[in-house]
C-alpha positions in Angstrom: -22.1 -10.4 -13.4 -18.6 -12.0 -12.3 -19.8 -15.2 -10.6 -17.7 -18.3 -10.0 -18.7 -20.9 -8.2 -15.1 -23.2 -6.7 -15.0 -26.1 -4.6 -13.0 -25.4 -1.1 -10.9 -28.2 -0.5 -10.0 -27.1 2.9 -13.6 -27.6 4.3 -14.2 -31.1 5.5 -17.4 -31.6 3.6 -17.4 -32.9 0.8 -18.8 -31.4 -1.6 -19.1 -28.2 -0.1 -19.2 -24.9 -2.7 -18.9 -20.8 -2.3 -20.4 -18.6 -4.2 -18.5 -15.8 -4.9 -18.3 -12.1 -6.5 -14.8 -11.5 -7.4 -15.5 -7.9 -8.1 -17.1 -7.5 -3.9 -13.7 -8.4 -2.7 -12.4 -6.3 -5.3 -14.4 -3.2 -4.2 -13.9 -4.5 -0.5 -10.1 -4.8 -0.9 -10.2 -0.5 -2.3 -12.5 0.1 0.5 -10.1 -1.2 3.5 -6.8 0.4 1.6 -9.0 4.1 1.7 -9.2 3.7 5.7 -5.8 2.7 6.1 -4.4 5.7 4.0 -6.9 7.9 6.2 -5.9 5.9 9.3 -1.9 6.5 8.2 -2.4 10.3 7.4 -4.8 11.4 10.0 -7.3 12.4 8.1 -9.9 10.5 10.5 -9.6 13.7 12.7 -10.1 15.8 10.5 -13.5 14.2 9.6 -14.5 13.5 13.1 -13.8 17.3 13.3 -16.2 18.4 10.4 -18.6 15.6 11.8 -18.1 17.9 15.6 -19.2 21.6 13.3 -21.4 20.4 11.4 -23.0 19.0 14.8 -22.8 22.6 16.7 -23.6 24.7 13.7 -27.1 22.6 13.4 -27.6 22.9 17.3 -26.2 26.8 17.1 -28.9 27.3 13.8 -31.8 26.3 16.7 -31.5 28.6 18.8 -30.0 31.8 17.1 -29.0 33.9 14.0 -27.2 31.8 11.7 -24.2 34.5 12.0 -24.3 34.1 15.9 -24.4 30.5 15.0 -21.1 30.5 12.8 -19.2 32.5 15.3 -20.1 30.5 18.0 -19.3 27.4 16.4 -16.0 28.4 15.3 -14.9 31.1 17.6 -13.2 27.5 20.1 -14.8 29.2 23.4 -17.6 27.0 23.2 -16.8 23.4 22.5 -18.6 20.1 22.3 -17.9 17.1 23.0 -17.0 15.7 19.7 -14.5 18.9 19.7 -12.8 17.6 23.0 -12.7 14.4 21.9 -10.9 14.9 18.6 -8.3 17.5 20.3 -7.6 15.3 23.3 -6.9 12.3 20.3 -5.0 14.6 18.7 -2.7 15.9 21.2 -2.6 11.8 22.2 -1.2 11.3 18.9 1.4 13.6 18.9 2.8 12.3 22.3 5.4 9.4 20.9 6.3 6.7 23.0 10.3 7.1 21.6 11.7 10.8 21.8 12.9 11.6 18.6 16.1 11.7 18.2 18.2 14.2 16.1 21.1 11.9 14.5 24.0 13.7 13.4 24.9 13.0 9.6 27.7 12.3 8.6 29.7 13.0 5.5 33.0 11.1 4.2 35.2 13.5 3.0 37.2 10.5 1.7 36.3 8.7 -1.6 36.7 4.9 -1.8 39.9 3.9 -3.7 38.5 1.8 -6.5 40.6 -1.9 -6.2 40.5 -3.6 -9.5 42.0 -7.1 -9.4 42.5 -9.4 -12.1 41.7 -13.1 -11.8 44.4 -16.0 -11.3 43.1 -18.1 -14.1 42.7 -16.4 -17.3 42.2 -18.4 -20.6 41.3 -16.6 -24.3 38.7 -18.6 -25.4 39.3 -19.9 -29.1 37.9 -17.4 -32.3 36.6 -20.5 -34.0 34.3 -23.2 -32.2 33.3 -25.9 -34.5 30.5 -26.5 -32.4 29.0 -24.0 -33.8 29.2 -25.1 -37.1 26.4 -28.3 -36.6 23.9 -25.6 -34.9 23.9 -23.2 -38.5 22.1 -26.6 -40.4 18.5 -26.3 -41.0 16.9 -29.4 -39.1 15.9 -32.2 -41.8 12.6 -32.2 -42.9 10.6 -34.1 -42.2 12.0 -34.5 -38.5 13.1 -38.4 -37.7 10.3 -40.4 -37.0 12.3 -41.7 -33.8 11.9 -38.3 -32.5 7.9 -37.3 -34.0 6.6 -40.0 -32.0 
């Protein structure tokens, strides 16, 4: 089991510890990121609405055939209040506070000239650095005892 106990420094107490499972906020994390992305996609309506059938097809199942039942539960002449509910939400989420609005696009028949400009200060660098020379030795062994310790 993945249990760590920390100190919080934040908390005035001292000495004050949480116990934690790091895979619970793991699982709890995945959990609130699944009702966001139903949240974003509006899936929630679509479950409320299953929720609203399944409802009325039990109720319908009570009190007659189960084919009466099915057509009466989907036939929309006879809805509950689940059924208004998710229908008036959903029309309310269609209605936007901004009108959209169409923007024109536009398209550049012209291509950007390409501009190349040279710098002011040019200098070759030289072929041969004799600096480079000291950094192709192999460091001494054993390494100077001014620099080991």
């Amino acid at each position: 089991m993945d249990r760590t106990v920390r100190k919080l420094p934040f908390l005035a107490l001292p000495g004050a510890t949480v116990v934690y499972g790091g895979r619970v906020f793991h699982r709890i994390g995945h959990a609130l990121l699944i009702l966001a992305l139903i949240g974003a996609t509006g899936t929630h309506w679509a479950l409320l609405q299953s929720v609203a059938w399944t409802t009325m097809l039990a109720d319908n199942l009570r009190t007659t055939s189960f084919t009466e039942a099915v057509q009466r539960t989907f036939d929309g002449k006879h809805p509950c209040n689940i059924c208004e509910h998710v229908a008036a939400g959903r029309k309310a989420e269609k209605k936007s506070d901004f009108p959209p609005c169409a923007k024109k696009l536009e398209f550049l028949s012209e291509r950007p000239a390409f501009v190349f400009c040279a710098p002011e200060d040019f200098r070759l660098l030289p072929a041969f650095d004799e600096s480079s020379i000291t950094l192709a030795h192999k460091p001494p062994v054993p390494p100077p005892r001014s620099l080991a310790s």
